[in-house]
RODOBA-94278 format. One record per residue (C-alpha): residue in one letter; residue number from 1; x, y, z. Coordinates in Angstrom, 3 decimals, always signed. Each point is the difference from the previous one (the first is absolute). Layout:
[pagu "A",NUM,[X,Y,Z]],
...
//
This chain:
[pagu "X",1,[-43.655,+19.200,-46.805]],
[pagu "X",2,[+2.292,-1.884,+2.127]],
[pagu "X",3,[-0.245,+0.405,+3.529]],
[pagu "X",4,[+4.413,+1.092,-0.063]],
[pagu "X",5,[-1.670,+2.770,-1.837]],
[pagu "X",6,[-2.467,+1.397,+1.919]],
[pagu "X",7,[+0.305,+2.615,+3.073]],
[pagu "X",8,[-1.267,+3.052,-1.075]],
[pagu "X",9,[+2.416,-0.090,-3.460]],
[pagu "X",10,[+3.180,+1.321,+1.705]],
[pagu "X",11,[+1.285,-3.816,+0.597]],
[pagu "X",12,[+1.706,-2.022,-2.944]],
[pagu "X",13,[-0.174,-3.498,+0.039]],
[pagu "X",14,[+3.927,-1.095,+0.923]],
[pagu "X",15,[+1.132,-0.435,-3.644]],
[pagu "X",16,[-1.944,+3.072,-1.373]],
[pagu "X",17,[+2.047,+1.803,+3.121]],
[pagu "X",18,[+3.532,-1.313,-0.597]],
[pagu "X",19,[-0.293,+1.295,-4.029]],
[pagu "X",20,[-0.972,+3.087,+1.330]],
[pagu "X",21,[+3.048,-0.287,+2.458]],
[pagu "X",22,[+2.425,-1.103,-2.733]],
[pagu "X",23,[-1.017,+2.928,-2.410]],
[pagu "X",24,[+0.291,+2.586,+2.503]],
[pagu "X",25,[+2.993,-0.879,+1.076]],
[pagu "X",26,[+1.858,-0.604,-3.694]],
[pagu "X",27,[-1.716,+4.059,-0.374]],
[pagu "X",28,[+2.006,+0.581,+3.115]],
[pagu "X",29,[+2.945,-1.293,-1.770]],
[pagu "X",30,[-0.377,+1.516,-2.590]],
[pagu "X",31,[-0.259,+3.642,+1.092]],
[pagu "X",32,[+2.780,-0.479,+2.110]],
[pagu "X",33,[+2.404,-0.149,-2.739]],
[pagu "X",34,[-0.844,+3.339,-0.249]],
[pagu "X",35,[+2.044,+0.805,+2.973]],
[pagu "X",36,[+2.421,-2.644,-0.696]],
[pagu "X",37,[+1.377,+1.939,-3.404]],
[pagu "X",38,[-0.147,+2.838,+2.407]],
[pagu "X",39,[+2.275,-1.682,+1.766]],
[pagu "X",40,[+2.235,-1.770,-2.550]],
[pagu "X",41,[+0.280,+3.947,-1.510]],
[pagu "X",42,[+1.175,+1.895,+3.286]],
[pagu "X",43,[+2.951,-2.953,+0.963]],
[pagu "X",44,[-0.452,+1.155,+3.601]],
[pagu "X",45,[-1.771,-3.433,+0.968]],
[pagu "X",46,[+0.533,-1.738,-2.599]],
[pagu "X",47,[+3.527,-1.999,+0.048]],
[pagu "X",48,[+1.635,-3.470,+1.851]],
[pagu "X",49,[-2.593,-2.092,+1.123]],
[pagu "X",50,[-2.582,+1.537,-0.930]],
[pagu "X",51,[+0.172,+0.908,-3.387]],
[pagu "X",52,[+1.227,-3.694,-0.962]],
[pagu "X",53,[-3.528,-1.183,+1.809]],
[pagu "X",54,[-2.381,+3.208,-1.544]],
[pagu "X",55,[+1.720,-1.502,-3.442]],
[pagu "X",56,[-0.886,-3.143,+0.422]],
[pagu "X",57,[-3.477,+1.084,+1.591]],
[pagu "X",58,[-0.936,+2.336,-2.748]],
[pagu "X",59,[+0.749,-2.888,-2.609]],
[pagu "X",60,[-2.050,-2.701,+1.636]],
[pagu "X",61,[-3.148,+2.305,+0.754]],
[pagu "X",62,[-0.131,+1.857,-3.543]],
[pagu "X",63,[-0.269,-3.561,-1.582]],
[pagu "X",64,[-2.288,-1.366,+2.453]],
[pagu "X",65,[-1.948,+3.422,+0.280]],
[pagu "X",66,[-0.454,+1.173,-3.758]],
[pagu "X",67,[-1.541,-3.376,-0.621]],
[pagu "X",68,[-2.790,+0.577,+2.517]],
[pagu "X",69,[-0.491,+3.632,-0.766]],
[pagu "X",70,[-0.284,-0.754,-3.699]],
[pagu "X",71,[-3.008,-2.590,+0.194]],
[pagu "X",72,[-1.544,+2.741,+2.475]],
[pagu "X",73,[+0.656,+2.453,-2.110]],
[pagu "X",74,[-1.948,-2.067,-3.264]],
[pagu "X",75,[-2.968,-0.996,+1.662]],
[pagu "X",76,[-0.689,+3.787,+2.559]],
[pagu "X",77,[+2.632,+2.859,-1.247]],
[pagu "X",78,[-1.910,+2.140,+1.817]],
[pagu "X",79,[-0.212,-1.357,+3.346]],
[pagu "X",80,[+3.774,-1.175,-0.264]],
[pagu "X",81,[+0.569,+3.654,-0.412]],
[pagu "X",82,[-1.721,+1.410,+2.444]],
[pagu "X",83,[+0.952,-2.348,+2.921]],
[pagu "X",84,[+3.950,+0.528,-0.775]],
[pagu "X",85,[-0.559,+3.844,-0.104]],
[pagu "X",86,[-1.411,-0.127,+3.099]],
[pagu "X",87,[+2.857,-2.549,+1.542]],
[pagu "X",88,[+2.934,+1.778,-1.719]],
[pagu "X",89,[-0.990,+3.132,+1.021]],
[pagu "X",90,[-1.080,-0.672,+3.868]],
[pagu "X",91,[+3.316,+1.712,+0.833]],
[pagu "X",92,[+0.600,+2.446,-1.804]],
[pagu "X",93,[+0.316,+2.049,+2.604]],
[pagu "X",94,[+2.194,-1.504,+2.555]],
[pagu "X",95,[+3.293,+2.122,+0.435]],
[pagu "X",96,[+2.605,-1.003,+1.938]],
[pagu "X",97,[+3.279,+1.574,+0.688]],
[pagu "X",98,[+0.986,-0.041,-3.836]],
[pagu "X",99,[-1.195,-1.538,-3.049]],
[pagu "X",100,[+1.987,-3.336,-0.357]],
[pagu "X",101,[-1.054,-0.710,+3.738]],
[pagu "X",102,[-3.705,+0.510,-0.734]],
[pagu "X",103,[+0.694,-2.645,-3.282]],
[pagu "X",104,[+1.244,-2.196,+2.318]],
[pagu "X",105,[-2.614,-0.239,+2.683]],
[pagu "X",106,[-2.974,+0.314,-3.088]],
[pagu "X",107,[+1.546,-3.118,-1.411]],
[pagu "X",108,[+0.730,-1.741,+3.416]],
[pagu "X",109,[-3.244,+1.131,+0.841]],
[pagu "X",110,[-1.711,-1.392,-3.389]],
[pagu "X",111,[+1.813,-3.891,+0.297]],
[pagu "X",112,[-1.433,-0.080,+3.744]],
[pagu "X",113,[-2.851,+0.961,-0.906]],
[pagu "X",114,[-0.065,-3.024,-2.680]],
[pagu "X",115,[+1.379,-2.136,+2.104]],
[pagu "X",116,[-2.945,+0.227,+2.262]],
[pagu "X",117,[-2.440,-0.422,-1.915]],
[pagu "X",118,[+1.844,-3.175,-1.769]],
[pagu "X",119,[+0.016,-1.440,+3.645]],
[pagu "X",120,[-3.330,+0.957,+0.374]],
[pagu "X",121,[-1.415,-2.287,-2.880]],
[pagu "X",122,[-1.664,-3.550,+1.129]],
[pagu "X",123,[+0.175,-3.681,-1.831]],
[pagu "X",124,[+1.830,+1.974,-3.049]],
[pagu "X",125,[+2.971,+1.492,+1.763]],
[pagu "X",126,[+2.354,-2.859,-0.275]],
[pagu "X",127,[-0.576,-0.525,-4.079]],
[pagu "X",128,[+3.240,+0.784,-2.114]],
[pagu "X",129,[-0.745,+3.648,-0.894]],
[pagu "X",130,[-1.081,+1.492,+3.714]],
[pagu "X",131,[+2.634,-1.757,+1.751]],
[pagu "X",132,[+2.972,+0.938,-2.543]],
[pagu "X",133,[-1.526,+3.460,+0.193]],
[pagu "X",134,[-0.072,-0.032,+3.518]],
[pagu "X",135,[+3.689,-1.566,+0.825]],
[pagu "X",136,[+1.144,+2.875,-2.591]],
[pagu "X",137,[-1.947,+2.435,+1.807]],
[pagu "X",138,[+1.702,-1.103,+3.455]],
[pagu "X",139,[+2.994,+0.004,-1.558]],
[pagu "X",140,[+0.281,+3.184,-0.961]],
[pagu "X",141,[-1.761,+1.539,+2.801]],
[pagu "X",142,[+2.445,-2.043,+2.489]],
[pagu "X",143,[+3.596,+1.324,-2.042]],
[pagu "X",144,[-2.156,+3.768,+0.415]],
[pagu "X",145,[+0.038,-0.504,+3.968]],
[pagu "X",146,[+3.193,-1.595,+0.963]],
[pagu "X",147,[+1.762,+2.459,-2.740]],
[pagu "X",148,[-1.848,+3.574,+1.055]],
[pagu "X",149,[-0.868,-1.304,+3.864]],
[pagu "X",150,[-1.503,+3.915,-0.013]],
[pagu "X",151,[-2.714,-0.636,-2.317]],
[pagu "X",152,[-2.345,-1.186,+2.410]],
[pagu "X",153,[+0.648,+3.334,+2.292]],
[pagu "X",154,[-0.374,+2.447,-2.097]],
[pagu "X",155,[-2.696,+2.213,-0.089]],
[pagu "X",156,[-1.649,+2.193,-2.809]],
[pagu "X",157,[-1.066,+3.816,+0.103]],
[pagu "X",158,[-3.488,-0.808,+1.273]],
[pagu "X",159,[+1.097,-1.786,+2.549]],
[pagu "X",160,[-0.304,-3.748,-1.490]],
[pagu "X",161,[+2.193,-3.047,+0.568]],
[pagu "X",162,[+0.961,-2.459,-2.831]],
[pagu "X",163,[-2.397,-1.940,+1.924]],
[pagu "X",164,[-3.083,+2.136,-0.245]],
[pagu "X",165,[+0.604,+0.305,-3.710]],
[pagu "X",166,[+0.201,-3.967,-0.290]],
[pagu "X",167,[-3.539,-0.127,+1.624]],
[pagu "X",168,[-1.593,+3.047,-2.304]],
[pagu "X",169,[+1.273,-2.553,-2.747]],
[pagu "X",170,[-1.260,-2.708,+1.647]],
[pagu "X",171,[-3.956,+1.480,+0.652]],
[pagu "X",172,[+0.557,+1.770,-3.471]],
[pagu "X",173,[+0.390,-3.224,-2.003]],
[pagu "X",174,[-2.806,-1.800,+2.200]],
[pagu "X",175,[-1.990,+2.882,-0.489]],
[pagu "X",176,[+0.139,-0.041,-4.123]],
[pagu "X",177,[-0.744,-3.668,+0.179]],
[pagu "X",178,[-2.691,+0.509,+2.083]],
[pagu "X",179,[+1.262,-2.819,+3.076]],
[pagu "X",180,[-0.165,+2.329,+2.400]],
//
């Protein structure tokens, strides 16, 4: 074994770390679309700005996503499964002051979360697919805070920030991929 490897098991060697970064992230994409039809559904949100940058957003990552899910999905369906269960539904229970508010601060929420851990990924970050993932990710998440300055006040009914819920995600998808 190589010494990257070793410490007790919980340490990936830097490569083994940033695919375990890129795929929980593109699961974090993925079950945010979730809240992102939400979203595109209630038209509270979802118009100007915005919705011209979601569109584009949702095209680019469903092309760039399904590919990755679907050669996870071949070689461990099971796993695949289980680990976006788990991610899409972390919050579940987050209420905010009405429905299409809560969509928005899952999916903000969800791309941070992503984002992070795409900027948390070593030697690999700056290849083609993690760096248009992440500059899509930005994107997105940047037109969210200069459109809806609020969404990094608000507060849910248990008392969490948007903030709080970006680091559940965060420990959540180290935890799964065991980098923790």
């Amino acid at each position: 074994m190589s010494k990257d490897k070793i410490n007790d098991g919980e340490h990936l060697a830097p490569l083994e770390k940033d695919t375990a970064l890129i795929i929980i992230s593109v699961i974090k994409i993925s079950a945010s679309f979730i809240h992102l039809d939400e979203l595109m559904d209630s038209k509270k949100y979802y118009k100007h700005k915005f919705k011209k940058e979601s569109r584009a957003w949702l095209s680019l990552m469903e092309k760039h996503t399904n590919s990755l899910l679907s050669n996870l999905t071949q070689e461990h369906p099971e796993v695949l499964e289980k680990m976006y269960n788990v991610v899409a539904d972390s919050l579940n229970k987050v209420q905010l002051k009405d429905k299409d508010q809560t969509a928005l601060a899952c999916f903000y929420a969800f791309v941070k979360s992503s984002l992070n851990d795409l900027n948390e990924m070593g030697e690999k970050k700056d290849n083609f697919y993690p760096y248009l993932l992440r500059m899509s990710n930005q994107r997105i998440a940047s037109t969210i805070e200069s459109k809806y300055k609020f969404i990094t006040e608000i507060v849910d009914c248990e008392n969490k920030t948007v903030s709080s819920l970006i680091d559940f995600l965060d420990d959540l998808g180290k935890t799964i991929i065991s980098i923790k």
